[in-house]
DOGU-641291 format. One record per residue (C-alpha): residue number from 1; residue in three letters; y, z, x. Coordinates in pm, 1 decimal. Layout:
fiba_koltor_y_z_x
NUM_ALA_Y_Z_X
...
//
This chain:
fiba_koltor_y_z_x
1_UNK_10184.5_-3709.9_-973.1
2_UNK_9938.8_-3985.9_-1066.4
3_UNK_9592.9_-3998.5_-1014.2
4_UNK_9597.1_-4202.4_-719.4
5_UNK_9856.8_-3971.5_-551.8
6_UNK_9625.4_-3694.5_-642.0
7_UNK_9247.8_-3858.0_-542.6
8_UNK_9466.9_-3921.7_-212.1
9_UNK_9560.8_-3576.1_-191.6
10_UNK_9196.0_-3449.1_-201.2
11_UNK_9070.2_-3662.4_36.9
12_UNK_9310.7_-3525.8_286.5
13_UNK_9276.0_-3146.2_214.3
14_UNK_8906.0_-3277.9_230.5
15_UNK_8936.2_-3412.4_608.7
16_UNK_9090.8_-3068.6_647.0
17_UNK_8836.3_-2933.4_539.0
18_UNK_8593.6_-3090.5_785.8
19_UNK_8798.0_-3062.0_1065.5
20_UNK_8809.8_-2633.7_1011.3
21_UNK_8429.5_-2630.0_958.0
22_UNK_8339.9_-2867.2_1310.8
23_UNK_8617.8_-2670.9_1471.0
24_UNK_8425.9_-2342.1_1366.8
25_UNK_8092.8_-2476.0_1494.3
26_UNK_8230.0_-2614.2_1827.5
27_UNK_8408.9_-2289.5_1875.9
28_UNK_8077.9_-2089.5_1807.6
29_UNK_7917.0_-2326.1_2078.3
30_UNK_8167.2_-2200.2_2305.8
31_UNK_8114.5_-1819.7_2289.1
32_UNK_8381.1_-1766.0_2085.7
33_UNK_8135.4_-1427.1_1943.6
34_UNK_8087.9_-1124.3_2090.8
35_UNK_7835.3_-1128.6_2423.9
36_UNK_7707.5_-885.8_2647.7
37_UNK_7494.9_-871.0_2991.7
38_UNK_7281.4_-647.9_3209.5
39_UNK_7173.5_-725.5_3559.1
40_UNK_6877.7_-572.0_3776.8
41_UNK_7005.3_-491.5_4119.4
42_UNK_6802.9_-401.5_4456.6
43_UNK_6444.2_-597.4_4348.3
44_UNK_6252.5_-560.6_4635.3
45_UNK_5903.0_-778.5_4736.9
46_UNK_5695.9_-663.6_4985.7
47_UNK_5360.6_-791.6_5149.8
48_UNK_5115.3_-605.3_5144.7
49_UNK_4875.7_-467.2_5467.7
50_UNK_4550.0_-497.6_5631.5
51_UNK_4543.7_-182.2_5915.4
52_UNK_4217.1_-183.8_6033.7
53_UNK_4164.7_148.0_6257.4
54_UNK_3863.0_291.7_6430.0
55_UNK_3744.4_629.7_6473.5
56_UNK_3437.3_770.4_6694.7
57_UNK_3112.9_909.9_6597.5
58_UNK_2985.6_1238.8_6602.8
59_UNK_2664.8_1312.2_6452.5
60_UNK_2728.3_1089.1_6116.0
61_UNK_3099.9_1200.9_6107.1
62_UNK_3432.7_1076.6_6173.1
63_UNK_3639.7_1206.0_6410.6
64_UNK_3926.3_1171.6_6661.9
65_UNK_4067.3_891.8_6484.4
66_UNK_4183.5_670.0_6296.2
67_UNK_4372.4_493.3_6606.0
68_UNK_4356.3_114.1_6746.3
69_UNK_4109.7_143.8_6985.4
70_UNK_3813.8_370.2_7119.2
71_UNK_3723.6_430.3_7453.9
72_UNK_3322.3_384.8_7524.8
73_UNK_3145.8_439.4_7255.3
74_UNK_2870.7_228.6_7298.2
75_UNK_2737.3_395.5_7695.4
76_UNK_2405.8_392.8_7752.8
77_UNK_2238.4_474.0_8071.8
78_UNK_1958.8_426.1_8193.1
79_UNK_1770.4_179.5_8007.5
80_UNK_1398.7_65.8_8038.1
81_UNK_1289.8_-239.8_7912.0
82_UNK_1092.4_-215.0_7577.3
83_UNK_1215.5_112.3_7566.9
84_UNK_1305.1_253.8_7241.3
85_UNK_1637.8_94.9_7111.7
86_UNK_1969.3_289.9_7205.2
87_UNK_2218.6_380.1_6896.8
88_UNK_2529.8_465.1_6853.3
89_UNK_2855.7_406.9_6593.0
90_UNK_3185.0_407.8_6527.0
91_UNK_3376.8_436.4_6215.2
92_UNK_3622.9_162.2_6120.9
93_UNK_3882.6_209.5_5796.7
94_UNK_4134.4_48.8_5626.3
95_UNK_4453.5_219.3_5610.0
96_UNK_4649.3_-95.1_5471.1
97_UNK_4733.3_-177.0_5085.4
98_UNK_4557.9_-463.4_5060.3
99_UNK_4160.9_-460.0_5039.8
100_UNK_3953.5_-638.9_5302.0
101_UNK_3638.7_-827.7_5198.3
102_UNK_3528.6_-975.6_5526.7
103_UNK_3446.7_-862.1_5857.4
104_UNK_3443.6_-969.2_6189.8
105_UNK_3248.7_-844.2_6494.1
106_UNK_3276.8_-969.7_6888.6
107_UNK_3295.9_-951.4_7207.1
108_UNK_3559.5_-948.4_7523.9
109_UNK_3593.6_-947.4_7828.5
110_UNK_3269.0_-955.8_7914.5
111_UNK_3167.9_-805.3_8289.7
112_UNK_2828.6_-846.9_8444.6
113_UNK_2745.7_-704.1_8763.7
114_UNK_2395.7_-911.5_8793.3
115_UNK_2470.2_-1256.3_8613.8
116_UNK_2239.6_-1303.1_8259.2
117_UNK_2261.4_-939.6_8188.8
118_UNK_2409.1_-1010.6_7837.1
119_UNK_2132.4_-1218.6_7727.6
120_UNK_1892.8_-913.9_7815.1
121_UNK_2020.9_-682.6_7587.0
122_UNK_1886.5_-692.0_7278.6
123_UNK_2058.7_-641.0_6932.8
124_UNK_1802.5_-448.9_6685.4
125_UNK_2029.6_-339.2_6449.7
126_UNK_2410.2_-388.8_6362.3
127_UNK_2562.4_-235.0_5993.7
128_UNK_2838.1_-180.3_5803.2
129_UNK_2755.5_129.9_5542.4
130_UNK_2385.1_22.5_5567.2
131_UNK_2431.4_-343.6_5520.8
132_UNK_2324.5_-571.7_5780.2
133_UNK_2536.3_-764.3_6000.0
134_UNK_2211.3_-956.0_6115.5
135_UNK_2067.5_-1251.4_5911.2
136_UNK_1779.3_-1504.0_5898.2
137_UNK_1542.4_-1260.5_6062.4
138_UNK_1189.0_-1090.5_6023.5
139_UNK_1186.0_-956.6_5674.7
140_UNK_1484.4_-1072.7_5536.1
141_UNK_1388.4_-1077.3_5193.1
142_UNK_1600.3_-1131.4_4871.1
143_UNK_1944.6_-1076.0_5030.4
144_UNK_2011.3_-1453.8_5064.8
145_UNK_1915.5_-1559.0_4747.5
146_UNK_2177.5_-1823.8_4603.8
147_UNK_2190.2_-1863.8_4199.6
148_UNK_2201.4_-2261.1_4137.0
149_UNK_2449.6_-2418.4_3900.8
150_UNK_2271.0_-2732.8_3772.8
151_UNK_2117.1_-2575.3_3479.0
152_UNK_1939.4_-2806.5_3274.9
153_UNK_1755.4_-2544.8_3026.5
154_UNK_1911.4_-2188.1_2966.6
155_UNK_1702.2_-1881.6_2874.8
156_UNK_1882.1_-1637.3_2762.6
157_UNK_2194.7_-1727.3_2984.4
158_UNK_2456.7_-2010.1_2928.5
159_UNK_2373.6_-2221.2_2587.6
160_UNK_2080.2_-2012.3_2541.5
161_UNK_1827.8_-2305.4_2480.4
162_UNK_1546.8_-2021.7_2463.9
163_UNK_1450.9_-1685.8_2477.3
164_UNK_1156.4_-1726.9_2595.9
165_UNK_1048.4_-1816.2_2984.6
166_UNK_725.1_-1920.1_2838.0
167_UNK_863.5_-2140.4_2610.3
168_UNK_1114.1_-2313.9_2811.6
169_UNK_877.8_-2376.9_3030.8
170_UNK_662.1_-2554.8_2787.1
171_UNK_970.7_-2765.1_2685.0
172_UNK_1079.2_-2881.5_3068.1
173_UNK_1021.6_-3199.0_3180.9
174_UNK_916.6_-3302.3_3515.9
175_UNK_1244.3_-3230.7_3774.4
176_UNK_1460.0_-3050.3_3561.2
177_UNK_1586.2_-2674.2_3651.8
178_UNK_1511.6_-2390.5_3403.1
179_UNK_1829.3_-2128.5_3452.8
180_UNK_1642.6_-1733.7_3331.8
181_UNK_1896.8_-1491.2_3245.5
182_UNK_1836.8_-1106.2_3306.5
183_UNK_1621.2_-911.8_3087.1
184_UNK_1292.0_-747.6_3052.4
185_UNK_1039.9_-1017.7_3019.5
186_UNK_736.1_-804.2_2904.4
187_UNK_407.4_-1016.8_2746.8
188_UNK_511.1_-851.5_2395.7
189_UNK_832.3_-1028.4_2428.6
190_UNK_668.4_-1374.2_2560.6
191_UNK_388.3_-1320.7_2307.3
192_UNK_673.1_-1290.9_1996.5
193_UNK_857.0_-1579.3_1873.6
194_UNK_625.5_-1859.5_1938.4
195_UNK_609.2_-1822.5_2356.5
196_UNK_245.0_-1838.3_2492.1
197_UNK_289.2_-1469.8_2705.1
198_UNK_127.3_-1445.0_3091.2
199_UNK_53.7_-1628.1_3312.3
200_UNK_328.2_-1829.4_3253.2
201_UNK_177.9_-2178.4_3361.0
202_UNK_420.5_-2427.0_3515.0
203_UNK_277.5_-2751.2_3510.6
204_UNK_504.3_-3042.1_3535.2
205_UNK_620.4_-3179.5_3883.0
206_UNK_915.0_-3061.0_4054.1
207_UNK_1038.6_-2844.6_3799.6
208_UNK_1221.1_-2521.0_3909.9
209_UNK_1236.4_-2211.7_3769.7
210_UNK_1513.6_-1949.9_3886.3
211_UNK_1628.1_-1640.6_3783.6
212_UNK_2002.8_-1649.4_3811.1
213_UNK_2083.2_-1311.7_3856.8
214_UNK_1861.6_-1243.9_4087.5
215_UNK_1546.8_-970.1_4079.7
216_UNK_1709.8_-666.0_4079.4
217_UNK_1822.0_-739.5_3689.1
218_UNK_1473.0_-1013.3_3596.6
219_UNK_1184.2_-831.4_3545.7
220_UNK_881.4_-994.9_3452.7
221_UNK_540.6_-816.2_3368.3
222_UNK_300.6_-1086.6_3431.4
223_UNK_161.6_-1376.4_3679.7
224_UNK_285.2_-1718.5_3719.9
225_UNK_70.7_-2022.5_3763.6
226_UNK_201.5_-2323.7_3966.5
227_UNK_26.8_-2617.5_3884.2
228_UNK_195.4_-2924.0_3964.0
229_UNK_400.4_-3050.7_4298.4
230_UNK_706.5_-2961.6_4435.0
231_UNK_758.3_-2656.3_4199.9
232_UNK_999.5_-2376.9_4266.3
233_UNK_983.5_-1998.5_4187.8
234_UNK_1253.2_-1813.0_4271.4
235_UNK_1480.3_-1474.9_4212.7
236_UNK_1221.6_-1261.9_3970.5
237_UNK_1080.3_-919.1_3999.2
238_UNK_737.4_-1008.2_3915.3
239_UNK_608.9_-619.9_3837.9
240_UNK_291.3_-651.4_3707.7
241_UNK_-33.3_-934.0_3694.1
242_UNK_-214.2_-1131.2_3559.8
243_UNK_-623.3_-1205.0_3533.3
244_UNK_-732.4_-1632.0_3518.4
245_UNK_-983.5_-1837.0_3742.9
246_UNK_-1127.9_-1559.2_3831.0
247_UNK_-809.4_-1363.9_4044.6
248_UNK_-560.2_-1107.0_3966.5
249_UNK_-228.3_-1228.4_4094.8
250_UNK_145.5_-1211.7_4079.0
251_UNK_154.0_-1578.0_4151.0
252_UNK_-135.2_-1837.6_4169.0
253_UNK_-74.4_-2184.3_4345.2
254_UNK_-348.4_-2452.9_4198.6
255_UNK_-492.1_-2695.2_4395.9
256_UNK_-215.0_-2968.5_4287.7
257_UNK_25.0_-2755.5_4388.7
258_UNK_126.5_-2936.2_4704.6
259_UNK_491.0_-2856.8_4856.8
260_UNK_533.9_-2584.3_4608.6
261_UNK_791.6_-2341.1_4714.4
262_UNK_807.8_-1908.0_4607.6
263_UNK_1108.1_-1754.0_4750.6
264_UNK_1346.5_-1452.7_4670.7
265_UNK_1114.4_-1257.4_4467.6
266_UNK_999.1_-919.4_4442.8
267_UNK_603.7_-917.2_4418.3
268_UNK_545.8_-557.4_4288.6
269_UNK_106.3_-513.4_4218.2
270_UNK_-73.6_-220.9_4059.4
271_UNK_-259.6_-169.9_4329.8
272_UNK_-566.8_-316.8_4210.9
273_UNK_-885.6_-428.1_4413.3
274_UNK_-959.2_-774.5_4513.7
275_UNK_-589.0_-858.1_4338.1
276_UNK_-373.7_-1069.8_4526.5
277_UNK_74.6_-1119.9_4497.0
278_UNK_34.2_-1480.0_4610.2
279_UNK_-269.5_-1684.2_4629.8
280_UNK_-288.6_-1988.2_4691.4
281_UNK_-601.0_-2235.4_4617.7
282_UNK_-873.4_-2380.8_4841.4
283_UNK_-743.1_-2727.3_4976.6
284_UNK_-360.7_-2690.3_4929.1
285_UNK_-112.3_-2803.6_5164.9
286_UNK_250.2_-2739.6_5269.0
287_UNK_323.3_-2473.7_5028.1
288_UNK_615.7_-2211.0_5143.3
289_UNK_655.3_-1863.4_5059.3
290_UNK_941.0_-1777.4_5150.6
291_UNK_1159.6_-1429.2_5149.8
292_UNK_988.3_-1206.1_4910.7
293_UNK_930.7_-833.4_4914.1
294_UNK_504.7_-845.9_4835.7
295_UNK_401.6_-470.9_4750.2
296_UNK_115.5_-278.7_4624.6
297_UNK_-161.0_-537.3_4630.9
298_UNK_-489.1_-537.3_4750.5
299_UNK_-408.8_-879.7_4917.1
300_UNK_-5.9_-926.2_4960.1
301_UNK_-41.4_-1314.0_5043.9
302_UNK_-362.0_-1504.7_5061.6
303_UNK_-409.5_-1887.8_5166.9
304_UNK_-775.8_-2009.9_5132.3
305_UNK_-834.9_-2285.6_5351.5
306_UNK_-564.4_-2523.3_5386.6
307_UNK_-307.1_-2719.5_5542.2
308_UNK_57.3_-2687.4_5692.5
309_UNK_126.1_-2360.6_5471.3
310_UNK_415.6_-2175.7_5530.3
311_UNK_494.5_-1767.2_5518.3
312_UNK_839.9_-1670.5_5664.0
313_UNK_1152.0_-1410.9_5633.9
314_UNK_892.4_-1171.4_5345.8
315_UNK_851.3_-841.0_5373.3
316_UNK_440.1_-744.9_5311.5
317_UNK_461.6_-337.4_5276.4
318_UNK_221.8_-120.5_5148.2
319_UNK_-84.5_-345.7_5074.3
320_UNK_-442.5_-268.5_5166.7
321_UNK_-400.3_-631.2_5349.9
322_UNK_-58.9_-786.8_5424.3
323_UNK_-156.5_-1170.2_5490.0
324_UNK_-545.4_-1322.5_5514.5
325_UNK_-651.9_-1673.7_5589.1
326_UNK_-973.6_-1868.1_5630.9
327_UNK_-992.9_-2159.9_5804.5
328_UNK_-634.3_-2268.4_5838.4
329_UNK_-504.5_-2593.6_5983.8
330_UNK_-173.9_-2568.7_6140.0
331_UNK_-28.1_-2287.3_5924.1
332_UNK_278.8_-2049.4_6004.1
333_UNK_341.8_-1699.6_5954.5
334_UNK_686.8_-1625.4_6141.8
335_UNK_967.7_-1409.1_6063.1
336_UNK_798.9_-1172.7_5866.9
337_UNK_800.3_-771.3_5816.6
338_UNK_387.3_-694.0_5827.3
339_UNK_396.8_-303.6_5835.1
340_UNK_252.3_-18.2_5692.3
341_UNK_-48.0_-147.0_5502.3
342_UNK_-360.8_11.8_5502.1
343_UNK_-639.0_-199.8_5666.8
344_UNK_-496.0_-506.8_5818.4
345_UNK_-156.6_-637.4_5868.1
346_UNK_-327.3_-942.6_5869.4
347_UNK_-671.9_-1079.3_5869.2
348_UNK_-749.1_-1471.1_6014.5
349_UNK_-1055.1_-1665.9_6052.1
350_UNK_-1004.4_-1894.1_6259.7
351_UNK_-1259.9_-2149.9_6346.5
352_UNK_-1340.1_-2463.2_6577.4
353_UNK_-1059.7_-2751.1_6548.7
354_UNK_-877.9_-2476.8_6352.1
355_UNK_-481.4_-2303.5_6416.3
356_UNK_-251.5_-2089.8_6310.7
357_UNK_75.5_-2018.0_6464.7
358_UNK_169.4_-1665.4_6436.7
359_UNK_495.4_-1550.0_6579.1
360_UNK_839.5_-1395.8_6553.6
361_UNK_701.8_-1127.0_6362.2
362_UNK_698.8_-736.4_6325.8
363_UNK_360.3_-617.1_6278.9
364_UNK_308.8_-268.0_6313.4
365_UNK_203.9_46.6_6152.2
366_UNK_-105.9_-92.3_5956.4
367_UNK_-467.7_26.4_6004.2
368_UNK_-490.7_-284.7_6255.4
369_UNK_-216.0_-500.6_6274.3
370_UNK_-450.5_-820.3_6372.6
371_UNK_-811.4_-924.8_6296.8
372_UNK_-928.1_-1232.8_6407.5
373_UNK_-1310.0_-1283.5_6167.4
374_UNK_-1358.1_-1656.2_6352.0
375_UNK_-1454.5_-1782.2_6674.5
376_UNK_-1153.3_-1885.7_6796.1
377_UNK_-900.0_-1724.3_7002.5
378_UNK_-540.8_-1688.6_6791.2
379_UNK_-255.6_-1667.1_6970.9
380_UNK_30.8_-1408.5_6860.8
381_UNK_243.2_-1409.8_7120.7
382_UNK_633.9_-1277.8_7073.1
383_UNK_556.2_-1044.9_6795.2
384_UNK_691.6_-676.8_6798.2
385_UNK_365.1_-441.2_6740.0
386_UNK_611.7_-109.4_6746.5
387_UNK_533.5_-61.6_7125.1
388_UNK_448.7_-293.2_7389.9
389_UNK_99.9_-305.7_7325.7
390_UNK_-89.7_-446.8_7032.9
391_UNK_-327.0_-303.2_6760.1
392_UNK_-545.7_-622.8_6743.1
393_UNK_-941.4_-639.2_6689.6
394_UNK_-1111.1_-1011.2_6755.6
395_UNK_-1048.7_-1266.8_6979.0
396_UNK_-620.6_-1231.8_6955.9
397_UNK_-351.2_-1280.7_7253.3
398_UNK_-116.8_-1132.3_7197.3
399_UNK_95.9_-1146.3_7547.5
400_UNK_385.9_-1198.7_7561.3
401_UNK_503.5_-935.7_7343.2
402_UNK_849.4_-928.1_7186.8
403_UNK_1056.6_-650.2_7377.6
404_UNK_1172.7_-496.0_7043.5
405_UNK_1191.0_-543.3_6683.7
406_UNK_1281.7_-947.1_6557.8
407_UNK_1559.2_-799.4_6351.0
408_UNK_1779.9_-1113.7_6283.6
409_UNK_2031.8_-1333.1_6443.8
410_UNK_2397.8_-1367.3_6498.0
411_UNK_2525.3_-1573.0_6240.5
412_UNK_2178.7_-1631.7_6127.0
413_UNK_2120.3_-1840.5_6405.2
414_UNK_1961.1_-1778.9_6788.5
415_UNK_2178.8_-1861.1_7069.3
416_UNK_2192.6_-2085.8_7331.3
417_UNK_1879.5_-1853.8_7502.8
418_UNK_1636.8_-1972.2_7210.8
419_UNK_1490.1_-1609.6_7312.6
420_UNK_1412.5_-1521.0_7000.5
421_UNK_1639.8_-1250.2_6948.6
422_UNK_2023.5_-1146.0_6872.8
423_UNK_2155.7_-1086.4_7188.8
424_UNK_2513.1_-991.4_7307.3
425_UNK_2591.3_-1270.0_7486.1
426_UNK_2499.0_-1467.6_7141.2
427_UNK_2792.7_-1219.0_6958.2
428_UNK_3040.9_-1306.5_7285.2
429_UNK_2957.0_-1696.8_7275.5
430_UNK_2946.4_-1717.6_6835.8
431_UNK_3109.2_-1432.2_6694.0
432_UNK_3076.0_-1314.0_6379.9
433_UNK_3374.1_-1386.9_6146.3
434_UNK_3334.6_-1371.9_5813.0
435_UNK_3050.7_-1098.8_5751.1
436_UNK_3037.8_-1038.3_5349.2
437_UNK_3064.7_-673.2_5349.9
438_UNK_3426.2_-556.2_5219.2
439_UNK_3650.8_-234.7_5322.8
440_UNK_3909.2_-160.4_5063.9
441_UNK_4216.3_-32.9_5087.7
442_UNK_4208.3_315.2_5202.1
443_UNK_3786.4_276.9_5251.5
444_UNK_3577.2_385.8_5531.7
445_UNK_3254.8_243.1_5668.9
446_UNK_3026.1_358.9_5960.0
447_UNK_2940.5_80.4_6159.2
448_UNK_2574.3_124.8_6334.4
449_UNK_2480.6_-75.8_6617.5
450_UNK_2129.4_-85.5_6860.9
451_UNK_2092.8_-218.7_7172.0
452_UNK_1727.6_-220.7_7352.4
453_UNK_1728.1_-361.7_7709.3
454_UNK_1440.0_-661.9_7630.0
455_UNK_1070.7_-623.6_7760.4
456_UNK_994.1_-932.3_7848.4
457_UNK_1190.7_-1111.6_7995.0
458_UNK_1372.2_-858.2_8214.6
459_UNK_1248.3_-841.0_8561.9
460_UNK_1352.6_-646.4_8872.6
461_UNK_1689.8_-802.4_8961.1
462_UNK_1841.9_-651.4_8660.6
463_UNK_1744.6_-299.3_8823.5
464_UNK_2045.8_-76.2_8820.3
465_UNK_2255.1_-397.0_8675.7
466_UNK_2540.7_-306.6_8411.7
467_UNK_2763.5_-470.2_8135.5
468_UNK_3085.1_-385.0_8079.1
469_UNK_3253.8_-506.5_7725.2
470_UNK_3493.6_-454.0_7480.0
471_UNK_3392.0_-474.1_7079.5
472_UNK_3630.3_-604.6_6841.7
473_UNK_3675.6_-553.0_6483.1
474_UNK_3851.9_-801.2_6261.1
475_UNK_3929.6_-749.9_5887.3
476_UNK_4041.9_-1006.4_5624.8
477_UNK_4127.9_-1079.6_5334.5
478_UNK_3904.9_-1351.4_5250.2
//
């Protein structure tokens, strides 16, 4: 054979070759080895449940439930007007799968045998496990605080600029928003690493200063001093005080203060004389404090003489004096729980040309709920003094007198009445729907709900007059 014969050869047992090997690969690209399967059969998906049900009352327990409905649990009889609210509850639960983190609450079907009974009967109190149903009234307090999320300077919280709150607020500029994380903000702690310790002195315009997690986790053991416009002071346990200018305070508004704002916060003194939770200076105007819990001061709140001030939604509770001002021009207290301090629940002096509106509030259980010092006649008319009658000393009118406690609204907002007051024909006309209290799967939850037959405004026609109506429950998801 010669050599071209054979490199011939080789070339073709080399296509061969080739041809084997792809014929191999293509063949192991077609399952040509071994394979095996499994399947899983029957797979099932199933929604879940919401199954609200309701059982009755009976002396804080539940019983002959849980079913759809409830015959007449809410039957009162003989109601007086400003008579003491009537109670009673039912228990609702979820016997679903699926949790439910909003409730709703209304009315039906609706039946009055003398027309504008509904708007008569007055809501004082409506719960789910001891949260309120009720918003935006007397006393609210901290409950609506909202956290904001434009931080411009972090204390401990976020980027952690500082871990200070004296510090940071050394380093703000005017307008910007000062985010305080919890913690335990004792003057040791300010005093350490370079901050400047109580009162922490806020001094540039429009700067605010808010404790994102609210009170129950900030606690801070001094004063604050607002000393610039337009400042904001929000969502700290301030337990403990400080001594400048010649007051012990929680909080001191200067005289440049103007428009300054104090809300969400809980104002906790040590009960020592002439000391004051808020004060503001002589000369101030239209500064609002606004939802805070003010205990265990000698003076919970106390505007000197000035202008357009604001005091609304706080609760003032075991003072020696709940609110004083001198000499006021066009100031508000409204929406406020005044009760239980010592002396006054408030004290006014009220001069000529002078005015203070003072309304929409409860005021009761204090040594004298009202003392007017001036010579001018207040007016304090729609407040709830714990009875129809009120505990006032000084020139004061006080008629008329709210029918029962200024415990909130529907929906945080009073009806088409304006009566002041949560009412049932506000529930019938704007339900609630979305209350933010949850009831898990397999939970249960007593819900509590007053009714007091208003003093006011109910006259003799409504004698022997009835309402008939059906409550309804809604859970959701969401």
């Amino acid at each position: 054979m010669n050599k071209i014969s054979l490199l011939l050869n080789k070339q073709i047992l080399l296509a061969l070759g080739m041809i084997v090997f792809i014929g191999a690969v293509l063949a192991a690209g077609t399952g040509a080895f071994f394979s095996s399967s499994a399947t899983a059969t029957a797979n099932v998906f199933t929604a879940g449940t919401l199954a609200l049900r309701i059982a009755q009352d009976n002396a804080g327990v539940a019983v002959n439930g849980w079913l759809a409905s409830q015959n007449a649990q809410w039957n009162f009889a003989a109601m007086t007007p400003g008579g003491t609210p009537s109670e009673d509850a039912v228990w609702l639960k979820n016997e679903g799968s699926v949790d439910g983190m909003t409730l709703g609450v209304a009315l039906a079907n609706a039946v009055e045998t003398v027309p504008g009974l509904e708007n008569q009967m007055r809501i004082t109190e409506m719960t789910l496990a001891g949260v309120s149903l009720l918003s935006g009234g007397a006393g609210y307090g901290t409950v609506d605080f909202v956290a904001p999320t434009n931080c411009d300077i972090e204390v401990n919280y976020g980027d952690n600029d500082y871990s200070r709150i004296s510090t940071a607020v050394d380093a703000a500029t005017a307008g910007q928003v000062i985010c305080v994380g919890s913690g335990n903000y004792s003057n040791a702690w300010e005093t350490s690493g370079g901050g400047t310790g109580f009162p922490i002195r806020i001094d540039d315009n429009n700067v605010k200063v808010v404790a994102v997690e609210g009170p129950s986790v900030t606690n801070v053991g001094g004063g604050f001093i607002i000393d610039n416009l337009g400042v904001i002071l929000s969502g700290f346990t301030i337990n403990g005080q400080s001594t400048l200018l010649g007051e012990t305070f929680g909080v001191y508004v200067n005289g440049a203060a103007i428009g300054a704002e104090i809300s969400h916060n809980e104002i906790i003194g040590l009960n020592t004389p002439a000391s004051r939770g808020v004060v503001a200076a002589t000369g101030l105007s239209a500064v609002e404090v606004l939802s805070n819990n003010v205990t265990d001061w000698a003076t919970g709140i106390y505007f000197n003489p000035s202008s357009n001030m604001v005091a609304s939604y706080n609760t003032l509770e075991d003072n020696v004096v709940g609110i004083s001002n001198d000499n006021p021009m066009g100031n508000t207290v409204t929406f406020n729980d005044i009760i239980n301090n010592t002396l006054e629940g408030m004290g006014v002096l009220v001069n000529f040309g002078q005015s203070i509106t003072i309304t929409n509030n409860n005021i009761f259980g204090n040594g004298t709920d009202l003392v007017e010092y001036g010579s001018e006649t207040v007016v304090a008319i729609n407040n709830w003094w714990g009875s129809m009658t009120a505990n006032t000393s000084g020139m004061v009118t006080s008629a008329p007198v709210a029918g029962g406690p200024i415990a909130g609204f529907i929906n945080g907002v009073d009806g088409a009445n304006a009566n002041g007051f949560a009412d049932m024909q506000d529930l019938r006309l704007n339900p609630i729907v979305n209350a933010g209290v949850s009831l898990n799967a397999g939970q249960e939850k007593q819900f509590v709900m007053a009714v007091q037959l208003d003093g006011p405004t109910t006259s003799n026609v409504f004698q022997g007059a009835s309402l008939t109506t059906d409550v309804v429950f809604t859970l959701n998801q969401i």
